[in-house]
C-alpha positions, 0 to 999 in steps of 0.5 A: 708818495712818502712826502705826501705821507708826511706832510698829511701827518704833520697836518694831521697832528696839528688838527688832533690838538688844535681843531674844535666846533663850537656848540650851540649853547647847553653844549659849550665850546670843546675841543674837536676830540671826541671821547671816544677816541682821545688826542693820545689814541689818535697818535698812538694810531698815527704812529702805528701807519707810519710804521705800516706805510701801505696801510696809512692813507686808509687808516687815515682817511677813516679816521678823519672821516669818523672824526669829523662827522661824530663831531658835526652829527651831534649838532643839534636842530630846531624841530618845533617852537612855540610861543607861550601866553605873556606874563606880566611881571610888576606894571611894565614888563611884558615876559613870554615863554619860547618853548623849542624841541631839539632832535640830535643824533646818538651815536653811540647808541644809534638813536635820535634823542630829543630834548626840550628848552625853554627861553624867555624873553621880553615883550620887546626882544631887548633881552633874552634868558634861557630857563635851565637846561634842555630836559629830554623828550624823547617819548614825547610824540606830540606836545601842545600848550592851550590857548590860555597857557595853564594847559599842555597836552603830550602824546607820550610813546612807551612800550610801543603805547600810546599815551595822552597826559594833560598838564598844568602848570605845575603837575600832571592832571590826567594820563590816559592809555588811548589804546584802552578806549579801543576807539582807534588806532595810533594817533598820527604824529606826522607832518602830512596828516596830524594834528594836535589841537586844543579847542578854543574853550580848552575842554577837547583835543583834535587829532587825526589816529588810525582807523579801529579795523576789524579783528581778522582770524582764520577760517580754520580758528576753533572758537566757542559759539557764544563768541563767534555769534558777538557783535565784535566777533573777529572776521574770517578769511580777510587776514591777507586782504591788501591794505594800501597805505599812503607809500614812503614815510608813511607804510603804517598809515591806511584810513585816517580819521578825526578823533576828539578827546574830551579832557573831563571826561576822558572818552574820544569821538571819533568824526564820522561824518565825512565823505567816504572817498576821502582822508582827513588830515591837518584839521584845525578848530573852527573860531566858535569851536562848534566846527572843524576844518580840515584837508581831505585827500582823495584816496580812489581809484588807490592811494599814491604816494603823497609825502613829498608831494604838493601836487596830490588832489585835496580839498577844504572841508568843514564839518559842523560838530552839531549837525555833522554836515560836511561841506567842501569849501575849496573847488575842485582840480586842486591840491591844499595844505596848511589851514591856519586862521586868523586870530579875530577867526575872519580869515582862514589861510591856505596854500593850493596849486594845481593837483597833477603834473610835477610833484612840487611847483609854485603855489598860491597863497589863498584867504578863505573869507570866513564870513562871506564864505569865498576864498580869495588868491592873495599871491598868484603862480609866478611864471619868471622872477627877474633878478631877485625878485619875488619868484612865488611860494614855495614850500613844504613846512607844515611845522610852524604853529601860526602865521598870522601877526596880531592885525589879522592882515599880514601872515609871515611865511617862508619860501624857497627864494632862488637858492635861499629859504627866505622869510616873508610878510604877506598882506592880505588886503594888498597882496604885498611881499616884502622880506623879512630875514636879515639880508647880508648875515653870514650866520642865517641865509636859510629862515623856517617860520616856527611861530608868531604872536602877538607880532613876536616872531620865532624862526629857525636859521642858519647857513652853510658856516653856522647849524641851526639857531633861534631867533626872534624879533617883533613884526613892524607895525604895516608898511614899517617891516624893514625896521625889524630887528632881530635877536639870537637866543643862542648865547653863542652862534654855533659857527664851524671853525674853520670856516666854510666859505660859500657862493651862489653861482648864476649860470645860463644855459648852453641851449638859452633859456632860464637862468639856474643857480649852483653854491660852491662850498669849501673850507677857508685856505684850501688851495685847488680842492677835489670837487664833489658835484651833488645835484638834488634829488626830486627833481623838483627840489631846491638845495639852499644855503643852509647847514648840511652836516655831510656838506659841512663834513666834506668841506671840513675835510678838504674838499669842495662841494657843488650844490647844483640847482638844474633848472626844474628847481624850486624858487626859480619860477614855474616856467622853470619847474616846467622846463623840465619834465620830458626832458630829465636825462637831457636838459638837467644833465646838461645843467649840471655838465656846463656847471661843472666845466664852468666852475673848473674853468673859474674857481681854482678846483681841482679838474682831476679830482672831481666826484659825483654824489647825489641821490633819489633824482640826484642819484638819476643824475649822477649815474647819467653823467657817469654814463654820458660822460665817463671820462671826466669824474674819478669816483661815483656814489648814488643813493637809492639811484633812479636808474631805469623809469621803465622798470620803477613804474610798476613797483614805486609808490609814486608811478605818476612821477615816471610818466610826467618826469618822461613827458607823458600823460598818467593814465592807469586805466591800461597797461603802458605801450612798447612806446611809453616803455621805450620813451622811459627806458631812454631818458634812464641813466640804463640807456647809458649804462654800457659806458660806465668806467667811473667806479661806482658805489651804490647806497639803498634803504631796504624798504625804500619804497620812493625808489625801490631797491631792485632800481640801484641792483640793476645797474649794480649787476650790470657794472659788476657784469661789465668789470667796472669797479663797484660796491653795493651797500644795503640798509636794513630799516631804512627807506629813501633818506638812508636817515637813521642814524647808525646808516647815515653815520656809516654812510658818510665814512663809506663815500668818503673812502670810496672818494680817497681811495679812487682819487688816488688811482 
């Protein structure tokens, strides 16, 4: 033990004056010391365990922990892009405007704060410059430039007000309370219904906001006469009437509607004409400006949950401005997102898969013909994908601010690709794939479409050694786009020193079947790790080899992480994603258990040390193993943990995922049988719970509404019942990502002495 002691210290002091991160650029290389707690403090500290050798390896531990991760959570990330209109400068040059808003963690005042950069580049991406220093845009909700470039629209937050300001290019036009109009609610800022549109001929803004409600009072509320006989009279005895809303991420949102600001004369229309059983959202301007599309949601007999979920039934609509006739242009049985037309407005692009089943699966790309009023499938549901070839498309996004390249042929997506996020080109008239993130590079193995035009592509990348950063390139002409070249607007690339190195794993499963993947990750040098296991949550989820900054921390403190892609993951394939539900508790344990023995018995971890994280259906996972197989992992943490699919079905958002996760039918028209119960109780980690020994450590967001809280109380009272070493953790204003910064940065502290700690026993 004191020699263990020792040379943790002499490691200890070599890191506190050697060890840095370098910094995307406006946040310069510095040494891996945060203000807060100086070279000086830090020894001084040291010094002070070794005067108390019983409390050392604690002290230590929390040090390191809080060390790295102020370190790594100040990176910043990539929230948006866009390219501005070109600029001609003298009779050559071509210069455009890149446009980013970045989101970094405070910590220091447990915020997220966002700031606003600006990079130019020239027509052919031989040279990029940045313009100034990031400004913060913290209040800022919303931002859209106009088709011209002379206009930007912004959806300002303050004092708990909403505000819509109108700029030029060089001052503030207008600025307008919406409030004020008393024509709606708040305007949506979301990823699942906003939207932010400027029209065609720059006069309007489209965006989706709350619908205005009646006033509510009590029935025993004195009023005058006059008053209570008005048109807008407030309505009695409706106060406590239930207002669905649409679940997780999402509570304050009930009844969206479309909304139109008219920028010259400053007053706002709201739509109406639209179907009743229906809620709009991601509406986008039709090409003559007379119209607009949008998707329309389904929302009787109730609303589930839908963030997260591709699989929530939804359609196409347009509604003409002029007539106000709706009209539904895609069929039904679906589910929709994304519209996006094409620029000479003859195509309109959308993804659609099946509605039902799974809450993630393989979509279509589909083409809406504008003029002969059809939609037509470009790429189909791929069943297999052999090798590394195409395995269809898969994602969430909804952030990138167009696709199409200038052809108005070829749209540029990006895709979950086996254990990567690639970037891709499809044509429309040959229904042709083929890559375009760079193949080989260390620093970008994870691409996210932020933008294209006029063939000028921006995207986001990264890797598990390197946080996020922009780059750009111009898209081939057709039939060339192996030629692209890419080009970072970073100064310097911000890459983790030391590195982490990272793999893909293949593994096939014990019973046959389809092929699954994991990545191993661990930092450079370090000989016979712990492992910490983490599946992913969903199920249908994907981990790709991108930046995570627990993952980084981890690695940065010694030990190995294991990224497990159990079959039922994205980008494998549907057969894949429908290999799965019946069978959770069985099948993706399984995965992950052969994983686990595999990468022990071949990649120089340590067999004693291995841990268990994971959270949502990670979470699941994780109590499962601990249940099926107690003897092998010294340490346990679960983040609002799926423990008991019976008991969740009645108080989740998303009570469909419980009945197709366990193999049975939704059917909200009678109450579940002994029989649907019993099947749900038995695929839960509950059924195993008795044979719990691994310490375990519960983490839940108060107002989770994903995985309610009782879920993780459940087996928390069991464990403390049976004597097994437990805690529970409880975030106050946190739902199912334990996302807010002071949670997240105390989460991460928290696994990581719950992990030393009970590593050494």
């Amino acid at each position: 033990m004191g020699a263990a002691i020792l040379d943790r210290t002499a490691w200890w002091d070599s890191r506190c004056q050697s060890s840095q991160l370098f910094l995307p650029r406006y946040y310069r290389p510095s040494p891996f010391i945060p203000v807060a707690l100086s070279y000086t403090s830090r020894k001084a500290r040291v010094n002070s365990c070794r005067s108390h050798p019983d409390s050392m390896q604690a002290s230590l531990s929390t040090t390191e922990a809080v060390w790295v991760y102020r370190e790594l959570a100040r990176r910043p990330s990539v929230a948006r892009a866009w390219i501005n209109s070109a600029k001609r400068v003298g009779t050559t040059k071509k210069l455009v405007e890149v446009s980013s808003v970045w989101s970094q963690r405070d910590i220091e005042t447990s915020k997220t704060s966002k700031s606003h950069r600006m990079d130019v580049a020239d027509g052919r991406v031989a040279s990029t410059e940045a313009c100034g220093a990031p400004v913060d845009t913290s209040t800022c909700l919303l931002q859209q430039t106009s088709p011209s470039g002379n206009l930007s629209a912004i959806l300002r937050l303050v004092s708990d007000k909403q505000y819509l300001e109108i700029w030029s290019r060089t001052c503030k036009l207008k600025n307008v309370e919406l409030q004020v109009l008393e024509k709606h609610g708040k305007v949506y800022d979301d990823g699942t219904f906003g939207c932010f549109q400027w029209s065609p001929c720059e006069r309007f803004l489209l965006y989706v906001a709350e619908k205005k409600m009646p006033k509510m009072e009590s029935f025993f509320k004195r009023k005058d006469k006059e008053k209570a006989e008005s048109d807008d009279a407030p309505v009695q005895g409706e106060e406590f009437v239930y207002q669905e809303d649409w679940g997780e991420g999402l509570v304050s949102k009930h009844r969206p509607v479309l909304c139109i600001f008219d920028v010259e004369e400053e007053t706002t229309q709201v739509l109406v004409s639209l179907p009743d059983e229906v809620s709009p959202g991601q509406a986008v301007w039709c090409p003559d400006g007379r119209g607009v599309v949008f998707v329309g949601w389904w929302h009787v007999p109730f609303r589930l949950g839908i963030i997260y979920c591709t699989n929530r039934r939804s359609a196409l609509f347009r509604l003409d401005l002029e007539g106000q006739a709706c009209e539904q242009l895609t069929g039904d049985g679906l589910s929709v997102r994304c519209p996006r037309f094409s620029p000479d407005g003859s195509r309109l692009v959308f993804l659609q898969n099946p509605a039902g089943g799974p809450h993630s699966s393989c979509s279509q790309v589909a083409v809406y013909l504008w003029k002969e009023k059809t939609a037509v499938v470009v790429t189909d549901i791929v069943r297999t994908a052999s090798g590394d070839s195409f395995p269809g498309m898969y994602a969430f996004d909804n952030g990138y601010q167009q696709c199409w390249a200038a052809d108005s042929r070829r749209v540029v997506l990006n895709t979950y690709w086996r254990s990567k996020m690639a970037l891709l080109v499809i044509n429309t008239d040959t229904r042709e794939v083929k890559k375009l993130s760079a193949e080989g590079d260390d620093a970008a193995a994870a691409w996210r479409l932020l933008d294209i035009r006029d063939d000028l592509i921006v995207a986001a990348c990264c890797s598990p050694n390197t946080s996020q950063h922009l780059r750009c390139a111009v898209l081939p002409p057709s039939g060339q786009e192996h030629l692209v070249k890419w080009e970072t607007l970073d100064d310097v690339v911000p890459t983790l020193t030391p590195p982490v190195d990272h793999k893909v794993i293949t593994f096939t499963p014990v019973d046959g079947g389809i092929e699954y993947e994991a990545i191993l990750m661990r930092k450079r040098g370090v000989e016979s790790p712990p492992m910490i296991v983490w599946p992913h949550g969903g199920p249908h989820s994907v981990f790709s080899s991108e930046f995570l900054p627990y993952i980084a921390g981890f690695c940065q403190l010694g030990f190995a992480v294991l990224l497990v892609n159990y079959r039922g993951s994205l980008g494998f394939g549907q057969d894949s994603v429908e290999s799965l539900p019946g069978k959770v508790g069985n099948q993706d344990v399984s995965d992950v258990q052969h994983a686990v023995k595999t990468v022990v018995e071949t990649e120089g971890v340590n067999k004693d040390k291995l841990l268990l994280c994971g959270g949502s259906h990670g979470g699941f996972l994780v109590t499962h193993l601990v249940g099926q197989f107690p003897d092998t992992y010294k340490a346990c943490v679960a983040r609002n943990p799926v423990t008991n699919i019976a008991s969740m079905f009645g108080t989740t958002d998303i009570p469909d995922w419980c009945c197709v996760e366990a193999g049975l039918e939704p059917d909200f028209h009678a109450p579940p049988s002994p029989k649907v119960y019993s099947a749900m109780l038995t695929k839960s980690p509950m059924y195993h719970a008795d044979k719990i020994k691994t310490p375990t450590m519960v983490m839940l967001g108060e107002v989770d509404r994903r995985v309610p809280p009782p879920q993780g109380k459940e087996l928390y009272r069991l464990l403390k019942t049976r004597g097994v070493p437990t805690r529970l953790l409880v975030y106050p204003d946190n739902s199912h990502p334990i996302s807010k910064v002071d949670a997240e940065a105390d989460a991460f502290v928290n696994i990581y002495k719950w992990f030393t700690e009970h590593m050494a026993k």
